[in-house]
ZADO-1210 file (C-alpha; in nm, 4 decimals, padded with zeros to 6 digits):
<atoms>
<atom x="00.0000" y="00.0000" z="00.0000" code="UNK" pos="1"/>
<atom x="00.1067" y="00.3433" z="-00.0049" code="UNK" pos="2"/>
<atom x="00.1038" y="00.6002" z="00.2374" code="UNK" pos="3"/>
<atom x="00.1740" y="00.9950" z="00.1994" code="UNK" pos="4"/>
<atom x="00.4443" y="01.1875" z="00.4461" code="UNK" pos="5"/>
<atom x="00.5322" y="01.5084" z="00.4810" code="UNK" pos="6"/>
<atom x="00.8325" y="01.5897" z="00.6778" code="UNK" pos="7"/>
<atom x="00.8743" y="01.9196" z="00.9121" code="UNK" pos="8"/>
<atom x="01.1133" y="02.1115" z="00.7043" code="UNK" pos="9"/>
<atom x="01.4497" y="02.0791" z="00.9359" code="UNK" pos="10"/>
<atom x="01.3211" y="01.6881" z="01.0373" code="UNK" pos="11"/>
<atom x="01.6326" y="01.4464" z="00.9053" code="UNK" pos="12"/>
<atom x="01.4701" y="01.2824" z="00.6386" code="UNK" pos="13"/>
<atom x="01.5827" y="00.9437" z="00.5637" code="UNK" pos="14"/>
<atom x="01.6924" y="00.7331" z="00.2618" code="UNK" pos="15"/>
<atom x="01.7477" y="01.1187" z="00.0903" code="UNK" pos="16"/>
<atom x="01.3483" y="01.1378" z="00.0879" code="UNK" pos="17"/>
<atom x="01.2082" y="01.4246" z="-00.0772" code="UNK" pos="18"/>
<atom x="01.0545" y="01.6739" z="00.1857" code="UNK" pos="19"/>
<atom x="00.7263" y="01.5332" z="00.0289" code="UNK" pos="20"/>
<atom x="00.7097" y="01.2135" z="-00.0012" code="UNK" pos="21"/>
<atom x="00.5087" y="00.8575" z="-00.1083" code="UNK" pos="22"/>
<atom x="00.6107" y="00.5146" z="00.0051" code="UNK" pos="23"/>
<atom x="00.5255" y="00.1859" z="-00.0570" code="UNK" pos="24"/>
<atom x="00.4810" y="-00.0434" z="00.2838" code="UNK" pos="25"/>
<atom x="00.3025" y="-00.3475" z="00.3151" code="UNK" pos="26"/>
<atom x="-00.0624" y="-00.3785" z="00.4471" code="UNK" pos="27"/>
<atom x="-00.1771" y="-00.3252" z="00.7980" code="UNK" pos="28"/>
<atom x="00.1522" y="-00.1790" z="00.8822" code="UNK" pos="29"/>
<atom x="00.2004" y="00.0425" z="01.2144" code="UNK" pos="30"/>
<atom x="00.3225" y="00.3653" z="01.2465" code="UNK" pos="31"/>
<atom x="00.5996" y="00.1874" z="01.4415" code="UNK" pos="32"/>
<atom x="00.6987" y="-00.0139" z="01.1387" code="UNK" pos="33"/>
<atom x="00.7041" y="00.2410" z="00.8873" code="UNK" pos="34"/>
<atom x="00.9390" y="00.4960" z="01.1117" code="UNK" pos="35"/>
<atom x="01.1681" y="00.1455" z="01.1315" code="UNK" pos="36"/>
<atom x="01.1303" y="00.0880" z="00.7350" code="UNK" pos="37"/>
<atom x="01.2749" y="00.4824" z="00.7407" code="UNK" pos="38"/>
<atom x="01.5322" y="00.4091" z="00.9546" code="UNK" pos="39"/>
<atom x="01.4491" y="00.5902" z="01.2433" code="UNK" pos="40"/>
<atom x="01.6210" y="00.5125" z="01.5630" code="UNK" pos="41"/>
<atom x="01.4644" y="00.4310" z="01.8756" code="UNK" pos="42"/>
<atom x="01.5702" y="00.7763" z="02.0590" code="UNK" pos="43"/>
<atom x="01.4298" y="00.9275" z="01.7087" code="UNK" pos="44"/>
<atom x="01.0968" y="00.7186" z="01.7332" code="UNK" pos="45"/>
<atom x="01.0507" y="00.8125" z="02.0964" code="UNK" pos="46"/>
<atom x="01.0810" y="01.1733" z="02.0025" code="UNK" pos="47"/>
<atom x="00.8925" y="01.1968" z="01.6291" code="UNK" pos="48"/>
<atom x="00.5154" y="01.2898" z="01.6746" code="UNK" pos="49"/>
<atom x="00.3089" y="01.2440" z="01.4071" code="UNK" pos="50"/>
<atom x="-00.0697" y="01.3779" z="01.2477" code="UNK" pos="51"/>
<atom x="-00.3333" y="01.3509" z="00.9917" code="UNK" pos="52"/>
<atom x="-00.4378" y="01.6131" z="00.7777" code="UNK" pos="53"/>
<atom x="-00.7157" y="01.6831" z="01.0341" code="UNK" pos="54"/>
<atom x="-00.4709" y="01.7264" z="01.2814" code="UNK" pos="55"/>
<atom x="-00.5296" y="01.3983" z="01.4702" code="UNK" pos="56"/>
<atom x="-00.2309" y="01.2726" z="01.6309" code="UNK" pos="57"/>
<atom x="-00.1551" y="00.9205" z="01.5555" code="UNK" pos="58"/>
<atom x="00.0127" y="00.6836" z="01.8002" code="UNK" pos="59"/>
<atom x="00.3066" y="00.4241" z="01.7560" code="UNK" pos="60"/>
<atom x="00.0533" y="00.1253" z="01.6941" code="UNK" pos="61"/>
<atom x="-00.1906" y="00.2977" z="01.4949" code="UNK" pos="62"/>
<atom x="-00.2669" y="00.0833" z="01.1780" code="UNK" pos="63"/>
<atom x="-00.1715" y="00.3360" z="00.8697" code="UNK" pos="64"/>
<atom x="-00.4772" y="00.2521" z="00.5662" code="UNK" pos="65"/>
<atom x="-00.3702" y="00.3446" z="00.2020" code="UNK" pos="66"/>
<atom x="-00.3379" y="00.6847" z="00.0625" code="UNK" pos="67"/>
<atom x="-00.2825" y="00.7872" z="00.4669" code="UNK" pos="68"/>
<atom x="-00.1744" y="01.1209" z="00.4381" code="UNK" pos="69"/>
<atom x="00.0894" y="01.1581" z="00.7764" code="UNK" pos="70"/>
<atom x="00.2669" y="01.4611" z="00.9338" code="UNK" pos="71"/>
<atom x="00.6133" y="01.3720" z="01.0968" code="UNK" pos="72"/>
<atom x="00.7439" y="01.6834" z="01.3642" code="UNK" pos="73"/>
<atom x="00.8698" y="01.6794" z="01.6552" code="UNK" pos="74"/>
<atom x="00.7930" y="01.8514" z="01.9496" code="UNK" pos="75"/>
<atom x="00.8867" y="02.2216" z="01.9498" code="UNK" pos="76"/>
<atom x="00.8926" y="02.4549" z="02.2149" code="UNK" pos="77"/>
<atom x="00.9772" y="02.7906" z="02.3583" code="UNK" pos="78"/>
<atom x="00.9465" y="03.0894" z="02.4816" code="UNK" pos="79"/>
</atoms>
């Protein structure tokens, strides 16, 4: 199946991944195991938040569907 990401501009994007991107995964994968297939890190996974275009956050064992559009950030603060 194929799923849609869009990476925060300064987020390390793997395998030299356009800043918009569509991948190929295999059905009923979880968030978990596409970060993995992008070779994410643990410490990376741990830190990435991701959201739907609605602005849903997903979690780590969410199910992704085909055509999911995704979000990857991480968490920014300040002050």
């Amino acid at each position: 199946m194929q799923i849609n990401i869009e990476f925060m501009v300064s987020l390390r994007r793997p395998k030299n991944l356009d800043r918009i991107a569509q991948i190929n995964v295999p059905d009923n994968s979880t968030l978990k195991h596409v970060l993995k297939l992008l070779e994410y890190n643990f410490n990376e996974i741990r830190i990435l938040q991701v959201f739907r275009p609605d602005g849903s956050r997903l979690t780590r064992k969410d199910i992704l569907k085909d055509g999911e559009k995704l979000f990857l950030t991480i968490p920014v603060g300040g002050g």
